[in-house]
N, C-alpha and C positions, 0 to 999 in steps of 0.2 A: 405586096402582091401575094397570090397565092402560089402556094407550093408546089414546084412541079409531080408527075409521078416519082421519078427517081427520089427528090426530096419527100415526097413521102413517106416514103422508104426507110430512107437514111435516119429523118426525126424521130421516127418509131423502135430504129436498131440504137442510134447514137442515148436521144436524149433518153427514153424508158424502157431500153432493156428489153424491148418486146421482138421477138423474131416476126418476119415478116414471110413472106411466098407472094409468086406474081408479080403483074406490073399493071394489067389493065380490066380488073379494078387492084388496087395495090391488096391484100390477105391480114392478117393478124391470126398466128396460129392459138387457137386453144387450149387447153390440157398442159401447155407448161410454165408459164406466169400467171397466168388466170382461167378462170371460167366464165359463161355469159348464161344469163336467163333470159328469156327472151316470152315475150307477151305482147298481145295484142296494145297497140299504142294507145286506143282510150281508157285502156284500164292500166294501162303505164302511167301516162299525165295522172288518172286520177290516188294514185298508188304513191307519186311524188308528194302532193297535196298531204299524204298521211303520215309519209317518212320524208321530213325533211334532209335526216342524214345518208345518205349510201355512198356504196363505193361509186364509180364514174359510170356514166349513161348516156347512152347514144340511141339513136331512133335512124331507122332506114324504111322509108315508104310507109306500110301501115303495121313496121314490126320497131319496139322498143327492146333495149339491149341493157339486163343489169351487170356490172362485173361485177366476179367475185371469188373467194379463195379456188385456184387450182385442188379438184378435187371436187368440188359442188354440186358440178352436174351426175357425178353419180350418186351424192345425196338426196337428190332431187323426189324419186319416185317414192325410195321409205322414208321420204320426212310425210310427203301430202297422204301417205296411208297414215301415218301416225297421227296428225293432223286431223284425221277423219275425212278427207278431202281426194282420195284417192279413187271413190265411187264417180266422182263427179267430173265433166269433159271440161275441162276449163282452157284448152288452150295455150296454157305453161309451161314449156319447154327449158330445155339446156342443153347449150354444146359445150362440153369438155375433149378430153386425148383425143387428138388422131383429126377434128374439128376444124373448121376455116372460117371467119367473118371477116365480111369488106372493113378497112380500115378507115374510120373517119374522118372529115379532117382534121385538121387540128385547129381553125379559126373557125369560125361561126359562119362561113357561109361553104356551100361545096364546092369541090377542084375545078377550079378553071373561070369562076364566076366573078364577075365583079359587085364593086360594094354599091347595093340595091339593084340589083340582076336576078331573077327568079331562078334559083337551080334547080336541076331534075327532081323529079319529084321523087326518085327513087335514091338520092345521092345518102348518102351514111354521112351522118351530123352529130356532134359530138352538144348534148343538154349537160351534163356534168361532168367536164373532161379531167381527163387524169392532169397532177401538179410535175410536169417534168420535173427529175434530179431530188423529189421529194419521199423513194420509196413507198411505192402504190401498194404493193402487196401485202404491210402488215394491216395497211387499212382495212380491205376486201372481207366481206363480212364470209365466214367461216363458221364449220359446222359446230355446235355448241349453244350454250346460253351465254349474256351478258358479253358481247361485242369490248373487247379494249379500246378500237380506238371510235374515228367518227362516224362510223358502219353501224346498224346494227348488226346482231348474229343470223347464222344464217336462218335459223329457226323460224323468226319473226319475221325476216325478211319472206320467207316463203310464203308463211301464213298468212302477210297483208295482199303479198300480190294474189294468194290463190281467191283472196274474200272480194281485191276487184276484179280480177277477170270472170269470176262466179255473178257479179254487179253487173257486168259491162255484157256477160250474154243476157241475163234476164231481160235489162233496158234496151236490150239491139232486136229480140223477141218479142215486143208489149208492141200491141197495135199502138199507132198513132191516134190521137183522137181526131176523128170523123171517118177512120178505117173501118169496114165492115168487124163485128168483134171487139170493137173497143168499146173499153167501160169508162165511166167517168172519173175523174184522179181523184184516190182515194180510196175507191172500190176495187176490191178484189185484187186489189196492187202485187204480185208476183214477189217486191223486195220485199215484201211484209211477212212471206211464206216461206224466209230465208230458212234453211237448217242450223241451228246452233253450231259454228265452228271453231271454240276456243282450243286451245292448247292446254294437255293436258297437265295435271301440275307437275312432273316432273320429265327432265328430256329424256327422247330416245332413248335406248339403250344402244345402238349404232352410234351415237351422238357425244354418248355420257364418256366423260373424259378425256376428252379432244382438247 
């Protein structure tokens, strides 16, 4: 059966160490075990597809949720200038210190629903849940190059989400074909017009020695 609120709760304080706030929707505070990036969810799914490994992910509604080291989200803004990607509205976000996100479940379907029951469309769903009692945190990709464990760093981490959510506006942008304005696929294609956004060969200096 699913979890009540109260258990909620308790799975999140007992089994992972995580503090919680609230009760309806149960909280997950940010800035002190973890951080979260947060992106539009088609360019989340398509961001999975590129990094098979990350820290744990969760989706609520039409927002996708990365964890990752406490501390990230104020890495956030000078990694995408560094990047070259700081000119551009991509949507990319972080909550770290002081922060709150609805807490997911922890089985695959949301609180209170039964198995093959349609839950709200808004319920917080855990795509790559944290391993209870397996220590989450040294995984959490962190600011640096070269990720230790199944993570990668945070650096790459950014870079691929900031190249699909930069994807995912252009293609939500493109007329439809038989839309007044659209051209025929292949012409004048927007992804074609992308700007170069590699990483440059050496990190940060924010970064360098983490």
């Amino acid at each position: 059966m699913p979890l009540t609120t109260p258990g909620l709760a308790q799975w999140y304080e007992n089994e992972l160490g995580w503090p919680t706030t609230g009760s309806n929707p149960v909280e997950l505070l940010t800035g002190v075990r973890f951080d979260v990036l947060e992106l539009p969810a088609d360019a989340g799914f398509a961001l999975l597809r590129r990094v098979p490994r990350t820290g744990p992910v969760a989706v609520e509604g039409p927002r996708m949720r990365l964890w990752v080291a406490a501390g990230g989200a104020d890495e956030l803004p000078g990694l995408l200038d560094w990047l070259e990607w700081g000119d551009v509205p991509l949507d990319l976000t972080a909550i770290g210190a002081g922060g709150r996100i609805t807490a997911p479940c922890p089985s695959s379907r949301p609180l209170g629903t039964a198995r093959g029951e349609q839950g709200p469309q808004e319920a917080a769903v855990w795509l790559r849940p944290p391993e209870p009692g397996g220590g989450v945190e040294p995984m959490l990709p962190a600011a640096g190059f070269g990720g230790d464990g199944d993570a990668p760093d945070l650096v790459r981490l950014v870079g691929a989400a900031a190249t699909e959510c930069h994807r995912a506006r252009l293609l939500r942008a493109r007329p439809l074909p038989g839309q007044r304005g659209a051209r025929p696929t292949g012409e004048g294609d927007a992804i074609r017009r992308w700007p170069s956004r590699m990483p440059r060969a050496q990190s940060p200096g924010h970064a360098r020695g983490r």
